[in-house]
N, C-alpha and C positions, 0 to 999 in steps of 0.2 A: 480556825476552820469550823464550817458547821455542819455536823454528820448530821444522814438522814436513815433512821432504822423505820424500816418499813414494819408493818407489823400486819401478817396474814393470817389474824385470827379467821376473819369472812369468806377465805375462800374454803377455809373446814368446813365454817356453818355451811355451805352452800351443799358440799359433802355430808355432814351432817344431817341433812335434810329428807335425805332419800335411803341414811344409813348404807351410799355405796362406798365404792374406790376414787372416783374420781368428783368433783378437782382433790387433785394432792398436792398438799401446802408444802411439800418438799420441794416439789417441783417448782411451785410457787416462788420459795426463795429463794433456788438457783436461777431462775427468770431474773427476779427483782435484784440478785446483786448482778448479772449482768448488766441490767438497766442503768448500775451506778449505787445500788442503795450501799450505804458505810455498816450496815447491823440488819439483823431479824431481828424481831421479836414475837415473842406468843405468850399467852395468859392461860394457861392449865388452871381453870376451875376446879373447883371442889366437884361441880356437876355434871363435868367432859362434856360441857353444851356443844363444844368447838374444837378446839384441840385434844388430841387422843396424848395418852404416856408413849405408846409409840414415835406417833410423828415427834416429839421431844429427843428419844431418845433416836431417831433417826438424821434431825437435824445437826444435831449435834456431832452427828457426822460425815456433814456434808457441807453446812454452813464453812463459807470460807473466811469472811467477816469475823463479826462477832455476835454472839447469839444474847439474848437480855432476854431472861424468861420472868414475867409476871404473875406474884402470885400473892398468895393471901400470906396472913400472919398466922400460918400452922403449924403443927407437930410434923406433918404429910407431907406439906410443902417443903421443910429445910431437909426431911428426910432425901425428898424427890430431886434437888436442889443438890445435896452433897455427893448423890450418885451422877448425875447427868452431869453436874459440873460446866452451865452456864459461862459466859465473861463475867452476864452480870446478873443480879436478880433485882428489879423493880417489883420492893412491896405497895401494894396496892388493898386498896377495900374492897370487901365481895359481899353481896348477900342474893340469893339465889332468886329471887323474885324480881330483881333488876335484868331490864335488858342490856345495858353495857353501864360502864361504871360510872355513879351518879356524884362522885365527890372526893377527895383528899383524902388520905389515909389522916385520923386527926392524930397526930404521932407526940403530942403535947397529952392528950385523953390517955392514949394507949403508950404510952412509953416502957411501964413495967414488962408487957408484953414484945414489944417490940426490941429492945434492948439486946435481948440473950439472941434472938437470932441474928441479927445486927454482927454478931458476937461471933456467932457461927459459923454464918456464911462469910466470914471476911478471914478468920482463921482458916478456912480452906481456899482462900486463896480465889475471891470471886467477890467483885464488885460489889456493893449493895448500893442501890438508888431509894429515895422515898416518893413517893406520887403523894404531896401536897396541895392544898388551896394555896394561891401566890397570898400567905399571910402571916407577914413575920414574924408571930409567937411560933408558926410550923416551922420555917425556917429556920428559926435559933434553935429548934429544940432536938432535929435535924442533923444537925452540928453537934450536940451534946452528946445525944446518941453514936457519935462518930458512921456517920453514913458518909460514903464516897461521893455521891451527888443527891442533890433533891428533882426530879420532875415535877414542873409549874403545870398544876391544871388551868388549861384553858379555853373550857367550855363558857364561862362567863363573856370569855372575848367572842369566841365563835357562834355562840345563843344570842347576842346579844341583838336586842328588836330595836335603839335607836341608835343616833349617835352619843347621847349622854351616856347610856349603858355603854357603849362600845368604849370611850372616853375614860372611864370609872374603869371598867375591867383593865386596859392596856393601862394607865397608871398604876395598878395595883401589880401587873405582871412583871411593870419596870423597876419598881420598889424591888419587891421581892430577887428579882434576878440579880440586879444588886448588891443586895443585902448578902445574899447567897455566896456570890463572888467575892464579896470583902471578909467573910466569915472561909475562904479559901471550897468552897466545894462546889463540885463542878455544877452548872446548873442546864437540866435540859425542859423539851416542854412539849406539851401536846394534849390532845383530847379534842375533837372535832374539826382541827383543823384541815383547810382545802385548799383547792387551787386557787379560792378566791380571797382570801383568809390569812395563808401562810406571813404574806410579804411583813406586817410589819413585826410579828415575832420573830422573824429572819431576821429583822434587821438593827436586831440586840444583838449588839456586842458579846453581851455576858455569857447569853447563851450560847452551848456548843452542839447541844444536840436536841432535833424535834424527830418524838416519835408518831408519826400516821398512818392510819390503814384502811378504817373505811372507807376515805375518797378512792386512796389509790386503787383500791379492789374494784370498788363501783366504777370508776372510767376504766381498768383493765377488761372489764366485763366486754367494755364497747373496742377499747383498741391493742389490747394485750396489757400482759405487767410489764415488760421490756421498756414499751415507749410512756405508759401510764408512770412508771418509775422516773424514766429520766425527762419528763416534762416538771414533775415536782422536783425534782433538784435541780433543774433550772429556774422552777418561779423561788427556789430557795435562796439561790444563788443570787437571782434579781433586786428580792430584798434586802440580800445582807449587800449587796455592791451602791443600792441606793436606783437602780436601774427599773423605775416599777413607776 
C-alpha cells in the first residue's frame, strides 16, 4: 500500500500572512483526509513562520489518520514532541533563512546528535522517520541509529532541468529505496513533488509512503483540498498500478 500524508504547512503561511484566523490548517486536514489523504503532516519551526504550537496541539485532536510532525534536531522539539505525542515525528534540517527545506538531514555528520532523540521519541512510543538525501552512507547510517523509516528527498528528481539529471536523480532514489528496504525500514519520500512528477516515485515498490503539500495546496487554492486531495491519490495510485 502507498500512503499519501498530506502536509498543510501553506495553508498557515497563507494565514500567516495577514497574522489572521483564517485559512485554518485544522480545517485544512479534516478536508484533506476526507479527500482520501492516509496522514497529516506539519513542520513546527524554530521561527512559527507557518504552523503555530496551537494548531499542533489541536490537530492532534482532530486528526483521524495519523499525524507526522517535522521538526528539527532540538531540546524544544523532543520536549514539544513528548507532550503532543505525534504517530510520528520526521526529523528534518532547519536553518531560518531558508524558504523550505534545502536538503537531507546529514544524519552520518550529525549522528552524536541525533541518536539520544531517536532514543526518545521512540521510548515514548512514536515513530521516528529521518528526511535523507537518497545516499546510502544516509541510509545505512539511518538504520544504525535505529529509526523506524527514512524519507528519500526528492527534490533532485522534481528540480531536475534535463532528462540526464532526471535519469541520475530517479536511479539514485531507486538505490537508496532499496537499500532502505533490505536494511528492513520503512522507506517513504517527498519534497517537490506534483501532479506531474509523482508517477514514477509511485511506482517503487519499496516505497510506502509520499509526503506532499505545496502542490496540493496550490491546486486547492483553485478547486478545493477535498478534490485537490483525491486527484493526487489517484495519479498515485496510476503510478504504482503502472496506469500513467
Amino acid at each position: 500500500m502507498l500512503r499519501l500524508g498530506v502536509n498543510i504547512d501553506h495553508v498557515a503561511t497563507v494565514r500567516q500572512a495577514r497574522r489572521a484566523k483564517q485559512p485554518d490548517p485544522v480545517h485544512a486536514a479534516v478536508l484533506a483526509e476526507m479527500g482520501g489523504a492516509d496522514g497529516i503532516t506539519v513542520h513546527l519551526r524554530g521561527d512559527r513562520r507557518h504552523i503555530q504550537d496551537r494548531d499542533l496541539e489541536v490537530l492532534r485532536q482532530t486528526v483521524q489518520t495519523r499525524l507526522n510532525l517535522e521538526a528539527a534536531v532540538t531540546q524544544e522539539m523532543t520536549r514539544i514532541a513528548l507532550t503532543v505525542k505525534p504517530n510520528q515525528v520526521t526529523l528534518v534540517p532547519e536553518r531560518r533563512e531558508e524558504v523550505t527545506t534545502e536538503g537531507g538531514l546529514d544524519v552520518v555528520l550529525n549522528s552524536v546528535q541525533v541518536r539520544p532523540m531517536v532514543k526518545t521519541l521512540q521510548d515514548a512510543g512514536i515513530d521516528v522517520s529521518l528526511f535523507v538525501d537518497p545516499e546510502l552512507e544516509q541510509v545505512k547510517e539511518a538504520h544504525k541509529l535505529d529509526a523506524h523509516a527514512v524519507e528519500l528527498n526528492t527534490a533532485a528528481w522534481s528540480e531536475a532541468a534535463s532528462a540526464r539529471a532526471r535519469e541520475t536523480a530517479l536511479r539514485r532514489l531507486t538505490d537508496a529505496a532499496r537499500f532502505g528496504r533490505k536494511l528492513g525500514l520503512s522507506v517513504h519520500a517527498g519534497h517537490g513533488l506534483d501532479y506531474h512528477n509523482v508517477d514514477e516515485i509511485a511506482s517503487m515498490s519499496e516505497i510506502s509512503e509520499l509526503n506532499i503539500g505545496h502542490a496540493i495546496v496550490a491546486r486547492a487554492v483553485l478547486v478545493g483540498m477535498e478534490r485537490a486531495v483525491r486527484e493526487m491519490a489517484e495519479a498515485m495510485r496510476a503510478g504504482r498500478s503502472g496506469r500513467v
